[in-house]
C-alpha positions as CSV (number, residue, x, y, z in Angstrom):
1,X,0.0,0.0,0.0
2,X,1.5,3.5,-0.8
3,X,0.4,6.2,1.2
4,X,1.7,9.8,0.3
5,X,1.6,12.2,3.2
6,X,1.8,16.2,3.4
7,X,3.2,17.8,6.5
8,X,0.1,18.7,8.3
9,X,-1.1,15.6,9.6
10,X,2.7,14.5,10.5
11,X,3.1,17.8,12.4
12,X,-0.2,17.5,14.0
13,X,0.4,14.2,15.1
14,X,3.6,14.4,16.4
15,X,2.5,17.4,18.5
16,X,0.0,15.9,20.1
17,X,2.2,12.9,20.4
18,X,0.5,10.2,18.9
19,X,2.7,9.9,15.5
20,X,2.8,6.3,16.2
21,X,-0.5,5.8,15.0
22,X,1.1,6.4,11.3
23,X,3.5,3.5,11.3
24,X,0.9,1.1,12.9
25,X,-1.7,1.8,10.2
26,X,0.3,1.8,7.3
27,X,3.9,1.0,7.9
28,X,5.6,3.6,6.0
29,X,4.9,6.9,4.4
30,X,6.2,8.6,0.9
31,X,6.6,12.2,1.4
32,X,8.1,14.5,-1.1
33,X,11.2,16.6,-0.7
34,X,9.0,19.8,-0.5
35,X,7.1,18.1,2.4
36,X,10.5,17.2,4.1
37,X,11.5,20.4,4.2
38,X,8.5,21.7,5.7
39,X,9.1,19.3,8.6
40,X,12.8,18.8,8.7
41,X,13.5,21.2,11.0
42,X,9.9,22.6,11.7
43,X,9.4,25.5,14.0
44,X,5.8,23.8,14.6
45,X,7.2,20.0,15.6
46,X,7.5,19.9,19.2
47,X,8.7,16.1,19.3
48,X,11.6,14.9,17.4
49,X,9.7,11.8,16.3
50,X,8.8,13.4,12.5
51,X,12.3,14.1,11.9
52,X,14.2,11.1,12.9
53,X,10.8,8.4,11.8
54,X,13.0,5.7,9.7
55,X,9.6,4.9,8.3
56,X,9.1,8.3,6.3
57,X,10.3,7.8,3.1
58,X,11.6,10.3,1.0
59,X,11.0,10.9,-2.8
60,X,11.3,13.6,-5.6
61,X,8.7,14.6,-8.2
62,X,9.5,12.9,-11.6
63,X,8.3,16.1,-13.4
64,X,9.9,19.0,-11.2
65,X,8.4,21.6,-13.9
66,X,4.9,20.6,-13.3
67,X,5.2,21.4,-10.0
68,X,6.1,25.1,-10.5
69,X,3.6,25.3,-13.5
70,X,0.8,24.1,-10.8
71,X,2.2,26.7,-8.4
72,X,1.2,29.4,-10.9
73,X,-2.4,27.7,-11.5
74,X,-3.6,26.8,-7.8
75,X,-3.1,29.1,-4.6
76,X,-1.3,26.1,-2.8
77,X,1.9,25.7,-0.9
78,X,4.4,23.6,-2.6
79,X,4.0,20.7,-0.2
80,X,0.3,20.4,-0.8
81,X,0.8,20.3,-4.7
82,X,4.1,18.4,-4.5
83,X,2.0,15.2,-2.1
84,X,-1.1,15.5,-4.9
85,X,1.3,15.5,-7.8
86,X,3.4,12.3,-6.5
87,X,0.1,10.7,-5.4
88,X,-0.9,10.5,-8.9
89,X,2.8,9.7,-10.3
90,X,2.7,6.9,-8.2
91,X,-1.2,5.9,-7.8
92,X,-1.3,6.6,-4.4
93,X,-3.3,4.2,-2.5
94,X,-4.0,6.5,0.0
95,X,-3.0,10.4,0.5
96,X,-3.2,12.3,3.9
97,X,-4.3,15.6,3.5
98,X,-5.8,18.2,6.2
99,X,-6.3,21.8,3.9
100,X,-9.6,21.7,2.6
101,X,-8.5,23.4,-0.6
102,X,-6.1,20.5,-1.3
103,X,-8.4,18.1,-0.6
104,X,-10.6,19.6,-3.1
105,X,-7.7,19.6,-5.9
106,X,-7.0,16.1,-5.2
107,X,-10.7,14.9,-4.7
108,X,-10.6,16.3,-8.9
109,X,-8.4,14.3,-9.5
110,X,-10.1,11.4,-8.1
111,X,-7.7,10.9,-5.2
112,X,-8.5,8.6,-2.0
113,X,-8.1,10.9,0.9
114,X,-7.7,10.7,4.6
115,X,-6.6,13.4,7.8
116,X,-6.2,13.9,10.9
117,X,-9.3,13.1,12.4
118,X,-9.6,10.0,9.8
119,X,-6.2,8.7,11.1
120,X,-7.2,9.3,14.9
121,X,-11.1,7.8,14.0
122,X,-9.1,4.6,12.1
123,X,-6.7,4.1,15.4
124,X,-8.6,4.4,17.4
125,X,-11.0,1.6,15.7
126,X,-8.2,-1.0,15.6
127,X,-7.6,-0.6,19.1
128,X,-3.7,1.5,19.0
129,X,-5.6,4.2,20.5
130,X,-7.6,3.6,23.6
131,X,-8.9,7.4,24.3
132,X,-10.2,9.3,20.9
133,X,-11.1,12.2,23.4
134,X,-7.7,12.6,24.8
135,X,-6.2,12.9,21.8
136,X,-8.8,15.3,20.3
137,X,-8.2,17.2,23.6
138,X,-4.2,17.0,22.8
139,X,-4.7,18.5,19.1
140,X,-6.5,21.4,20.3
141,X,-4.2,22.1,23.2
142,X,-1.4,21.9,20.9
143,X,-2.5,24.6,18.9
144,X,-3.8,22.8,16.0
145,X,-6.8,24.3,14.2
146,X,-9.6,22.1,13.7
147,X,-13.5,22.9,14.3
148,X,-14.4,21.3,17.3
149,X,-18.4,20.7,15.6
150,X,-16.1,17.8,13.7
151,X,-14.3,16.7,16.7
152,X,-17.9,16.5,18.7
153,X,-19.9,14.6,15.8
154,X,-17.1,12.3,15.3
155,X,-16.5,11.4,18.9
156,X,-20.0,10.8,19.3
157,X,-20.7,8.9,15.9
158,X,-17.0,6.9,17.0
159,X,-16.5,6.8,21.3
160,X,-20.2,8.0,22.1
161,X,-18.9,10.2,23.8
162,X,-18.4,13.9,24.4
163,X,-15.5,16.8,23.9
């Protein structure tokens, strides 16, 4: 299975200290050089675990070019339209996006897509997390910005339970 991450959900992750999750799931994880230097060093990664996972896997765009001539056409950062444009170089079988204007562009070009919450709901369903609430709790005390409606309906549709 090839799953192509951009640095969101590794960064949100690994702040709120539940990176693991990633490895478990899916073993390892293609990132692009664009998305490694987004979190390799990152001002916003407050564990080392992103940086050093042996299980990140680095690779370059086959088609540079297309990369800066997507820059020009979509208001994206470079990591965002580097993860869609490997995703389809190498038919992603998975690719874990949290910007909703990204997911967008890669839902148009018929993408299968997953983020943060997904991740946490998945864990969380296969047992390697034991508290969906914590770590919902843990994202938003780490600063990461996510509407806490989606937290609440999916801890009640996943943990019936509460925020």
């Amino acid at each position: 299975m090839i799953v192509v991450s951009n640095a969101s959900p590794l960064i949100s992750l690994s702040n709120a200290g539940v990176l693991f999750v990633l490895q478990q799931l899916f073993g390892t994880i293609h990132i692009t050089q664009e998305v490694n230097h987004e979190i390799h060093p990152s001002p916003h990664v407050t564990e080392k675990p992103v940086i050093n996972a042996e299980w990140l896997i680095v690779k370059s765009l086959s088609n540079p070019a297309r990369l800066d001539e997507w820059s020009s056409q979509y208001r994206l950062g470079k990591g965002e339209l580097s993860t869609i444009l490997y995703a389809k170089e190498c038919s992603a079988n998975l690719v874990l996006l949290d910007e909703r204007k990204a997911r967008t562009l890669a839902k148009s070009h018929n993408l299968p897509l997953a983020g943060t919450i997904g991740i946490l709901e998945e864990s969380y369903r296969r047992g390697f997390l034991t508290d969906l609430r914590s770590a919902y709790l843990h994202l938003l005390d780490t600063g990461t910005y996510i509407d806490k409606k989606i937290l609440e309906h999916s801890l009640i549709k996943i943990a019936s339970t509460k925020l």
